[in-house]
N, C-alpha and C positions, 0 to 999 in steps of 0.2 A: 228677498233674495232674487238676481236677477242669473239667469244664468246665458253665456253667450258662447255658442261654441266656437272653438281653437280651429279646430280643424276637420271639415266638412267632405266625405268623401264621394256625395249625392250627386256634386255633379262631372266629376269622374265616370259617376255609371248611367249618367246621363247621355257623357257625349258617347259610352259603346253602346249605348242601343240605337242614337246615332248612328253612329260611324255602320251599326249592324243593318238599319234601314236603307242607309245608303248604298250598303252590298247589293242587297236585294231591286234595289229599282237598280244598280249596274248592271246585275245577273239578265235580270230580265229584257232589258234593253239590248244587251248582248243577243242574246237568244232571239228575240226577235228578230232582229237585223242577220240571223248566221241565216234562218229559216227566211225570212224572204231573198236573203241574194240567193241561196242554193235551191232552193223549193219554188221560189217564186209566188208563193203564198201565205197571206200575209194572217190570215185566219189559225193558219198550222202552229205558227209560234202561241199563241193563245192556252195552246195544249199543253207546253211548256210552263207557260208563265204563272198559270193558273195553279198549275200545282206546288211551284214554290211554296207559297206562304200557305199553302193546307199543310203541309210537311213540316212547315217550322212550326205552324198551330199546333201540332198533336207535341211537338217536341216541347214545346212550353207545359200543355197539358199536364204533359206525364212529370216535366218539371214539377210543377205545383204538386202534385200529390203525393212526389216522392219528399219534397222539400228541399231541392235544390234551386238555391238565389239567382237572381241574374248577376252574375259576376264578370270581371274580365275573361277568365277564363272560360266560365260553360257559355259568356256568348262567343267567344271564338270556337268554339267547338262548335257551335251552330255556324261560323261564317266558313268555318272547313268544309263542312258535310254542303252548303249549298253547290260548290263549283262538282261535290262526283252528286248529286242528285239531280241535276238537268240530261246529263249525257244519255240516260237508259229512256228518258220521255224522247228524245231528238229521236235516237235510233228508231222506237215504235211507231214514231208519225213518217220517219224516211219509208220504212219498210210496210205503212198505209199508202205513200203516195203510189210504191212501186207497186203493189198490189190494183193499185185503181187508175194506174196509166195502163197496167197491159193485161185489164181483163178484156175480154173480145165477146163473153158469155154473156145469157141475162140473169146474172149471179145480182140480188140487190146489195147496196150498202151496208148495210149491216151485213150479213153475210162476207163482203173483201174485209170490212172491218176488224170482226170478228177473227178470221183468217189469219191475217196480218197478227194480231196480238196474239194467237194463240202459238201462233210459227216464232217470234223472239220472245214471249211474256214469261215461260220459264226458264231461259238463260238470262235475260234482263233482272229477273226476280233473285235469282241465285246468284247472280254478280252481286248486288247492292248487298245480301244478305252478308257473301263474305266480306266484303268489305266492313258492313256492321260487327261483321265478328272480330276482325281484327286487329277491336281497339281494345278487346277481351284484359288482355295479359295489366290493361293500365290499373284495374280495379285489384291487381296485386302488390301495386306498392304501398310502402303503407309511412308512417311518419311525415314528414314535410313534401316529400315528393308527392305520394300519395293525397294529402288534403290539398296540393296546387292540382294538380294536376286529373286527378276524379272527376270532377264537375266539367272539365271538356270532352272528357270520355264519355259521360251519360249524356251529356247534352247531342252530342256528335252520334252517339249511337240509337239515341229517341229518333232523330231527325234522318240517318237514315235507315231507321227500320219505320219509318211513316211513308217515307220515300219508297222503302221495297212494298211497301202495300197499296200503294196507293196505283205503282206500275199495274198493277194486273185485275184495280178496280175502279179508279176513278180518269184514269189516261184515257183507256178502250173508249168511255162511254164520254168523253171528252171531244174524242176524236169520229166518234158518229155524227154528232153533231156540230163541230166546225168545219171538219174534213171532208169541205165539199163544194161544189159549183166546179170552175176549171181548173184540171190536173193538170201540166205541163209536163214532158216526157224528161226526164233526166238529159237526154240527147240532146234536146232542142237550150239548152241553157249552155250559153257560150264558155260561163265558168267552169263547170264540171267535164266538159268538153276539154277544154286547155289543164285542171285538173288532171284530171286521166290519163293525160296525153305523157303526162311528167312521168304520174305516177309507174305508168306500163316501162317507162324508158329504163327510170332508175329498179325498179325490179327485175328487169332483161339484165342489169349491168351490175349489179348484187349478183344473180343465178351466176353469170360468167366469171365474175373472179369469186366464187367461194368462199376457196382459201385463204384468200389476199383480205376478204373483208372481216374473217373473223380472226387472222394475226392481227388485222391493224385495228379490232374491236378491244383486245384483248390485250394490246400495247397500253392504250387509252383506260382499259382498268390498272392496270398497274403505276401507271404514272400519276391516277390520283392519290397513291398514297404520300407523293410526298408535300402535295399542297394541305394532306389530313394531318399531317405531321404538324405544321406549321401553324395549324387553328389553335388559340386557346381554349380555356371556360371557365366559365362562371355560373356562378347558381341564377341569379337573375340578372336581367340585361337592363342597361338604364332605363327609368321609364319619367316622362316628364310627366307630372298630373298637371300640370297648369296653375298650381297653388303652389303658396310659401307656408312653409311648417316652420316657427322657430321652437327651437328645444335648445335652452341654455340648459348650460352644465358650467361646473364649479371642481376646479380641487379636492380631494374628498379634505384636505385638513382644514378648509373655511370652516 
């Protein structure tokens, strides 16, 4: 007896763990590059980088032991959770740098460090948290929605409540140890300079017309419901695997 299979769906979830590694070296590349144009330190993105793939580690972890597969969908729920688990590391290492260009005191490193995390590391913590929570309501559906849809709620919520843990234990002590040789003053960086310069104008020009900004906010709500009108749906959206299935069918009177 030889047996040969029809139809092989191994390397479908091949190429998303693919496609899922290639997020990750995007993600990180990303991050590195936003930290050295704005930071000008090229050490700082490290603090970043480094904690991606410890956040997706636990989110596999806890994968395994609850027994959810690598599927299409729990790895897109890990490739959702990477783009909000970077922002709360950037914020802790901006708010080291500012801490260590305008101390004047002889406060040591760890000490500004220290500082710095403990000053954003409980709103950073509590951000990520709500966000974890509020994929809550998806582990209420239940039937076909429910088994699609589950596995990128757990996945997405392992990944980031690794991510809210890891802000307020593995950053800090991340960031003692990279976060350091020459600080550049915010000021002196020509970008953030011409940055600011924007930002302060269109903020003066918000405050002055008010009222004008938030009729014509609120115009712009109302006018998307007629393009919402005009959307279909569908239960699933075409998906190409890159394989030929055939499935003959016959008459039922053959």
């Amino acid at each position: 007896v030889k047996i040969l299979p029809a139809y092989d769906r191994s390397t479908l979830i091949e190429r998303g763990v693919t496609a899922l590694s290639g997020k990750l070296l995007e993600e990180s590349l990303f991050v590195a590059v936003i930290c050295i144009i704005f930071l000008l330190h090229f050490r700082s993105a490290l603090v970043a980088i480094l904690m991606l793939p410890v956040g997706i580690l636990i989110a596999f972890v806890v994968m395994s032991f609850i027994g959810v597969s690598a599927n299409i969908m729990s790895l897109g729920g890990i490739a959702i959770a990477i783009g909000a688990m970077i922002p709360g590391a950037v914020v802790m290492i901006e708010n080291a740098h500012k801490h260590l260009e305008v101390s004047s005191t002889g406060a040591t490193s760890l000490d500004l460090i220290g500082n710095a995390s403990k000053e954003v590391g409980h709103a950073l913590f509590h951000s990520l948290l709500i966000i974890t929570l509020s994929f809550l309501p998806i582990f209420a559906l239940e039937a076909q929605e429910g088994r699609l849809f589950r596995p990128l709620a757990y996945t997405k919520t392992f990944a980031m409540a690794g991510a809210a843990l890891l802000q307020i234990t593995l950053v800090p002590v991340l960031m003692y140890y990279l976060v350091r040789g020459k600080i550049i003053p915010e000021t002196k960086n020509p970008l953030n300079r011409f940055i600011n310069n924007i930002y302060h104008r269109v903020v003066v020009f918000v405050l002055r017309f008010k009222k004008t900004v938030l009729v014509t906010s609120l115009a712009a709500l109302v006018l998307t419901i007629l393009p919402y009108k005009q959307i279909g749906s569908e239960f699933m959206p075409p998906l190409n695997e890159g394989t030929i299935l055939a499935m003959p069918s016959v008459f039922p009177g053959v």
